[in-house]
N, C-alpha and C positions, 0 to 999 in steps of 0.2 A: 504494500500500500504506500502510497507518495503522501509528500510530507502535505499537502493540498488533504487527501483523504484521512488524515489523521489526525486534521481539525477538526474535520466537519463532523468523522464519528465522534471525536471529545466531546464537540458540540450537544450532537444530537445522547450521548451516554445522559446529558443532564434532563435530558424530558424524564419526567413522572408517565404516570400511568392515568392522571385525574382525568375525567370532562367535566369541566367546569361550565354547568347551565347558569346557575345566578351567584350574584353574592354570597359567601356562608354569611352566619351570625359567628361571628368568632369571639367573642363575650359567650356567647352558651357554648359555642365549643369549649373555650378556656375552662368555662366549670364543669361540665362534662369530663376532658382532658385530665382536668385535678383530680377529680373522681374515681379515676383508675379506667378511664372508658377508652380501649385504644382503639378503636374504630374513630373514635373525636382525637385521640391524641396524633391520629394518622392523618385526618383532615385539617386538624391544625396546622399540623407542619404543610399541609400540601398549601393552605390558606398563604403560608409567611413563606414558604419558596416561593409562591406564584406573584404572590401582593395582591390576593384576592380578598377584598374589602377590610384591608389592614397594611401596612406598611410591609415591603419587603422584606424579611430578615432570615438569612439563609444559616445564620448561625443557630436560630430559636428554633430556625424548622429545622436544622439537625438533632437538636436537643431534641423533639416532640419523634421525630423518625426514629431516633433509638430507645425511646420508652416505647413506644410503641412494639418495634421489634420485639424487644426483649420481653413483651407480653405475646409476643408471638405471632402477632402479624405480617404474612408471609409479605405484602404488597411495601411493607416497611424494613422490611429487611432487605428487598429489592434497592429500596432508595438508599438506604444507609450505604449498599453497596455502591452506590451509584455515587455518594456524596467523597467516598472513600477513592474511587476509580478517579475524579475528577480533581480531586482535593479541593474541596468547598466548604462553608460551612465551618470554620474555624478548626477541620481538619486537612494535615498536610495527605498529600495524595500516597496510598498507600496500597498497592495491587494485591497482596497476603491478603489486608483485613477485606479490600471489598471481594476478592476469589471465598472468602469465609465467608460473605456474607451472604454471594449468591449461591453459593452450596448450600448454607441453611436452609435457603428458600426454597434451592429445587428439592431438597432432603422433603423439605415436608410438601411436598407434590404440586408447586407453584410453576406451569408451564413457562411463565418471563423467567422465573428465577432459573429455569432450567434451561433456557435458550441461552439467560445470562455467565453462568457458571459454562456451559459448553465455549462460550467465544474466550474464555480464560483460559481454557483448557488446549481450544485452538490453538491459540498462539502461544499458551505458555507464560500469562502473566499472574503475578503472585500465586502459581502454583505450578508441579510439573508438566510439560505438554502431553497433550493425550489425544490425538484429534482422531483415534476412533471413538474415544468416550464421548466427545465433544458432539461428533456425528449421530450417536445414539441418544444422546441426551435432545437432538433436534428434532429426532427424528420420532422421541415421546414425545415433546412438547405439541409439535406438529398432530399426532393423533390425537392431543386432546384437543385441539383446536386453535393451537397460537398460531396465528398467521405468519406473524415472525419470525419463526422458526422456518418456514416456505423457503423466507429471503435468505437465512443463515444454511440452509442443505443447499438450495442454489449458488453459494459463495461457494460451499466445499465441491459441490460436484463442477463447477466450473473451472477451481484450480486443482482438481484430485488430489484434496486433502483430507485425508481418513476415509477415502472413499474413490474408488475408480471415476477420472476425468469423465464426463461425460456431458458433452456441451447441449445436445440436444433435450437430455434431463433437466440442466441447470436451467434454459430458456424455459421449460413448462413449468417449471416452479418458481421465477419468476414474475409470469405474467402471472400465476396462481395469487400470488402476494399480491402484487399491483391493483389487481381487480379486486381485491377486498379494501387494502389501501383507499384505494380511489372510490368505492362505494361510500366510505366512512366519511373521506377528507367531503366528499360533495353534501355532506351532512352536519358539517363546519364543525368535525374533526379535528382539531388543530395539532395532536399528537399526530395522525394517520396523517394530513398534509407535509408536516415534516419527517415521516418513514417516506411517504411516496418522493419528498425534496431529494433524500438522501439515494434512494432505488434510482431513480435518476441521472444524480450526479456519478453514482459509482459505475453506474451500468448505461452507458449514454445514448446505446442502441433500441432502450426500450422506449427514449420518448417519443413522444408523437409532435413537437416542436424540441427546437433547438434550446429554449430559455424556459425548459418547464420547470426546471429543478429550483432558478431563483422564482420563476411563478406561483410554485407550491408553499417556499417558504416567504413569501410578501404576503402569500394569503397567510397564511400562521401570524404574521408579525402583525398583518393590520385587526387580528379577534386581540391583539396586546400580548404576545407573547415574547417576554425579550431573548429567550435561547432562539426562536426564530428569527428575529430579530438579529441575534450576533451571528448564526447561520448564512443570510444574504447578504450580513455587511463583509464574512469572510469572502464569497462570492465577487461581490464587489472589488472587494482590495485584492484579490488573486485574477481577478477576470476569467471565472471558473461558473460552471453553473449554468452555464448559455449567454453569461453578460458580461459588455465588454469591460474591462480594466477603469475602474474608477473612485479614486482615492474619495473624492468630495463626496460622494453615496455612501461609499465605506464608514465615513465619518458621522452623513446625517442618520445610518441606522444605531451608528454605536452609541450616538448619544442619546437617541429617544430609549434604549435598555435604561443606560447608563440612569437616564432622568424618571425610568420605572423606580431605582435600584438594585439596577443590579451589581453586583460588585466588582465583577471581573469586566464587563464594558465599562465602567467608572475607569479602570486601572488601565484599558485599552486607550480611553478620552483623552486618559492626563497624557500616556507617550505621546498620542499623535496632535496634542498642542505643546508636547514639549518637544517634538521636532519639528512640527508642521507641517504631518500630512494631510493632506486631503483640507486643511484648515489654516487659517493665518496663524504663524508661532504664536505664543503665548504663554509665558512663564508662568503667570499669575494663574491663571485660568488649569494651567496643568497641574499648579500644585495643591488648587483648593480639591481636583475630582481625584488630586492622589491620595488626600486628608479624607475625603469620604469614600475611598474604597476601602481606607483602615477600620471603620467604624463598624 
């Protein structure tokens, strides 16, 4: 995978799993949450990773994702992993803890968790490589119905990894994915928009336009999602995606995250006015989005 493909999946590692219809009340989750309710303690965090009807705080919502876990919530065990694979959340990035964390999840028969725990095992991060375990572990998920798992046996059987190459297979389970993808996203999906961003960009044969990959993620970004959002600003600054090379775009999506809160486009803001990309330099302006990505 090129250093291009190894953003955009960092990227997309940070989506949850939530659909977000309306506002939570996050005052009755919070007492809920205290209460020991980890179904609330999981929506809280999903509430303060997203900044759904409360401020964004990716560090509270780590805290809420590992009670939760730790009451056994396979869907927070997921996240934890996720916050762990990415290093967010006031933790440094750490492949062991999140390979542990989505083995937990697939342990207790959670198909993400087990799609998740298999691309570990793939490549071999924080645990040892195993890519026919990886292959098997897609290949359950897949029968219980994770779509995603489609797209992940399609990866293997396209480079015969833990599984004989087979180009013809990988395209049918492809478009297999897609077609679910693309049902969801046209139901303003904005998870399934940014799987179908990414099916796209990796696989560029399947689009049916040239620029659908950033099409899919402007759609995610404009329901308010800032990882979509930092997704076609990477797009932008690489000239990747079907769009061509442009810093000024790159910058006006980093800073609508950045001004959601999110932290890590806050900390992209402050480089590119502290060099001046895509933006007039600016020292002042750099240092104040570097002071709030610390917070």
């Amino acid at each position: 995978m090129n250093v291009s493909g190894k953003v955009v999946l960092c990227l997309l590692l940070m989506m949850g799993t939530a659909a977000q219809a309306a506002l939570p009340d996050v005052q009755a989750l919070r007492a809920s949450a205290a209460s020991g309710d980890s179904k609330a303690m999981l929506a809280l965090g999903e509430a303060l990773e997203y900044g759904w009807g409360t401020k964004m705080d990716q560090k509270e919502a780590f805290h809420w994702y590992q009670r939760s876990a730790e009451a056994g919530n396979t869907t927070a065990m997921k996240n934890v992993g996720n916050f762990y694979r990415t290093g967010r959340g006031g933790v440094a990035a750490d492949a062991k803890q999140a390979a542990d964390w989505y083995r937990k999840c697939a342990d207790a028969g959670d198909p993400k968790g087990m799609v998740n725990f298999g691309q570990m095992l793939m490549y071999g991060q924080g645990v040892t490589q195993d890519q026919a375990q990886a292959v098997a572990l897609f290949r359950k998920a897949l029968d219980s119905g994770e779509l995603i798992a489609a797209e992940a046996l399609g990866l293997a059987h396209e480079a015969g990894r833990g599984v004989v190459a087979d180009p013809a297979e990988a395209q049918r389970l492809f478009r297999q994915a897609e077609a679910e993808y693309l049902k969801r996203a046209q139901a303003d999906d904005a998870d399934m928009m940014l799987r179908l961003s990414a099916l796209y960009f990796r696989i560029p044969r399947l689009s049916r336009n040239p620029g659908d990959a950033a099409t899919w993620a402007r759609k995610a970004a404009e329901l308010g999602r800032t990882d979509a959002m930092r997704v076609l600003a990477h797009y932008y600054r690489s000239g990747t995606g079907g769009v061509a090379k442009d810093e000024a775009a790159a910058f006006t999506w980093e800073l609508k995250a950045a001004e959601k809160g999110d932290p890590a486009a806050m900390a992209t803001v402050a480089s590119m006015y502290e060099k001046g990309t895509g933006v007039t330099q600016n020292a002042q302006a750099a240092e104040m989005w570097r002071q709030k990505a610390k917070r």
